[in-house]
C-alpha positions as CSV (number, residue, x, y, z in Angstrom):
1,X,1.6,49.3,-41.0
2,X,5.3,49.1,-41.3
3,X,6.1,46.2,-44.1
4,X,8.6,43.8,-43.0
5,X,12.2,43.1,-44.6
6,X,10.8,40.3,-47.0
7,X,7.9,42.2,-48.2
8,X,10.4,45.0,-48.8
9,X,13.5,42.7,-50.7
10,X,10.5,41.1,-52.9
11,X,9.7,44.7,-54.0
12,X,12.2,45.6,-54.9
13,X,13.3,42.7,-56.5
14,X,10.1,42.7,-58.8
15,X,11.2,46.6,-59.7
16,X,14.9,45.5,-60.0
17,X,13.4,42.4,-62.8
18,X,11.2,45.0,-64.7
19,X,14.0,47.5,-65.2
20,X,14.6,49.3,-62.3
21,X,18.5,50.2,-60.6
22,X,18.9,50.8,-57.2
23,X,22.0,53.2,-57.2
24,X,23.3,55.5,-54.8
25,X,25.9,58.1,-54.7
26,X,27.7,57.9,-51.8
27,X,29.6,60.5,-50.1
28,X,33.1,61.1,-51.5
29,X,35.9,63.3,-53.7
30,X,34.7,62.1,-56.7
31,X,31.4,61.5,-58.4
32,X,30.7,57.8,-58.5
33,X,27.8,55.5,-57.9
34,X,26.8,52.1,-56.7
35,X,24.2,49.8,-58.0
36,X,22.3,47.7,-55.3
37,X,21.2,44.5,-54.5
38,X,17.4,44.6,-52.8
39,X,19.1,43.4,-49.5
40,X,22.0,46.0,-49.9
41,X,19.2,49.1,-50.4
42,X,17.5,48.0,-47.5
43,X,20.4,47.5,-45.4
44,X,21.8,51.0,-46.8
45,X,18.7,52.6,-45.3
46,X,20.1,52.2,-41.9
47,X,24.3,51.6,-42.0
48,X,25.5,53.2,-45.7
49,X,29.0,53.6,-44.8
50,X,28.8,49.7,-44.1
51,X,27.2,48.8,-47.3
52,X,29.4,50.5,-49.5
53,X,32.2,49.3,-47.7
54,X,31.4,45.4,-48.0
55,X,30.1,45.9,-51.8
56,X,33.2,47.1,-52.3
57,X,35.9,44.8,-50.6
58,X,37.0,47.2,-47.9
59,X,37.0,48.1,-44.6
60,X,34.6,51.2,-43.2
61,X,38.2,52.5,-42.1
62,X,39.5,52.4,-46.0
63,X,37.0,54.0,-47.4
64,X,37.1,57.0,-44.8
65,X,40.7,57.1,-45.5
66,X,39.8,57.6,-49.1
67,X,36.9,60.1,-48.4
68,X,39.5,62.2,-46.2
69,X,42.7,62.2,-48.6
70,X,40.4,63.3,-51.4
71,X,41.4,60.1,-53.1
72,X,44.8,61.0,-53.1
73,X,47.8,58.0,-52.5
74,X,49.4,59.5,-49.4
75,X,53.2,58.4,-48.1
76,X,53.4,55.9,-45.6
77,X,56.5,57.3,-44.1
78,X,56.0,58.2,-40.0
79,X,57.9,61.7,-39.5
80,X,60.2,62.5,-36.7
81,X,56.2,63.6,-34.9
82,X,55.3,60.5,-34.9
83,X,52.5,61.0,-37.3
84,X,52.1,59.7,-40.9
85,X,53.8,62.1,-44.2
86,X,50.9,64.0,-45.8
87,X,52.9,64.3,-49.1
88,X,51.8,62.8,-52.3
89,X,53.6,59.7,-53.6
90,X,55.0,60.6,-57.1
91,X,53.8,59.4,-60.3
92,X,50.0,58.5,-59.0
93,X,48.0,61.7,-60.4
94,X,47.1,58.8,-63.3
95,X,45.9,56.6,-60.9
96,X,43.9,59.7,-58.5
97,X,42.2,60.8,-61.7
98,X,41.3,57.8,-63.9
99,X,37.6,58.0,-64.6
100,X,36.9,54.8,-63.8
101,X,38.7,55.2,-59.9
102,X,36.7,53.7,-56.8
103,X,37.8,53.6,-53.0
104,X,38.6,49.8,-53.9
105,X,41.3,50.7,-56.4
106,X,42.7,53.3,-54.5
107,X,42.5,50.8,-51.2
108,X,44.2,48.4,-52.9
109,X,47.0,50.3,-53.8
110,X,47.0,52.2,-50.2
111,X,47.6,48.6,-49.4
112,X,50.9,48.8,-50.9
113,X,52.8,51.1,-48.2
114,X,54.4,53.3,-50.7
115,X,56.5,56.0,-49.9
116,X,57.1,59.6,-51.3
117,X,60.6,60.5,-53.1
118,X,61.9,62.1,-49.5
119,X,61.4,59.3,-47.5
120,X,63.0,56.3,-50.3
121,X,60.2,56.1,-53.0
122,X,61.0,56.3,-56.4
123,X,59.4,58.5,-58.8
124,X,57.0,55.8,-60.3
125,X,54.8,55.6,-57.0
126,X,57.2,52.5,-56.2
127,X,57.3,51.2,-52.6
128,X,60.5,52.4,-50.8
């Protein structure tokens, strides 16, 4: 017999009040980890990508963003090929490598629009 999803969230919420985390390490450039609600573990079970997204304050598209620039703060220039500047905006290796980074930190500065030097950012990771 399968249990159902209340028997499941008051298990794990009994193991959560006697001690126990519910962390995962979800996919990505760095090594990082989430703790859990009972609800989110269940609900990881089945759509992880969405869970870590919504514990996090971002969209599923952010945080695959993240996952596939490495974590790196990207220009938001579009080139004459209509596609969107690979090259790294200036003065954010502090900000790639801090140990406490997260795809919400980085999103939220993503969120910015910055530009690299060559297309009108300044050297500070400023927005152009």
């Amino acid at each position: 017999m399968i249990p159902n999803r209340d028997d499941l969230v008051e298990a794990l919420t009994y193991l959560c009040e006697v001690g126990v985390d519910l962390t995962v390490m979800p996919a990505g450039p760095f090594d990082w980890h989430l703790t859990l609600t009972p609800q989110e573990a269940i609900d990881y079970m089945t759509d992880p990508d969405g869970v870590v997204a919504r514990h996090l304050g971002i969209s599923i598209g952010e945080l695959n963003t993240w996952r596939e620039t490495n974590g790196t703060y990207l220009c938001h220039a579009i080139t004459h090929q209509g596609k969107r500047c690979r090259r790294v905006i200036p003065g954010t290796y502090f900000l790639i490598y801090d140990p406490a980074h997260n795809p919400a930190k980085w999103a939220a500065f993503e969120r910015l629009g910055h530009c690299c030097t060559q297309h009108g950012g300044r050297r500070n990771g400023g927005a152009s």
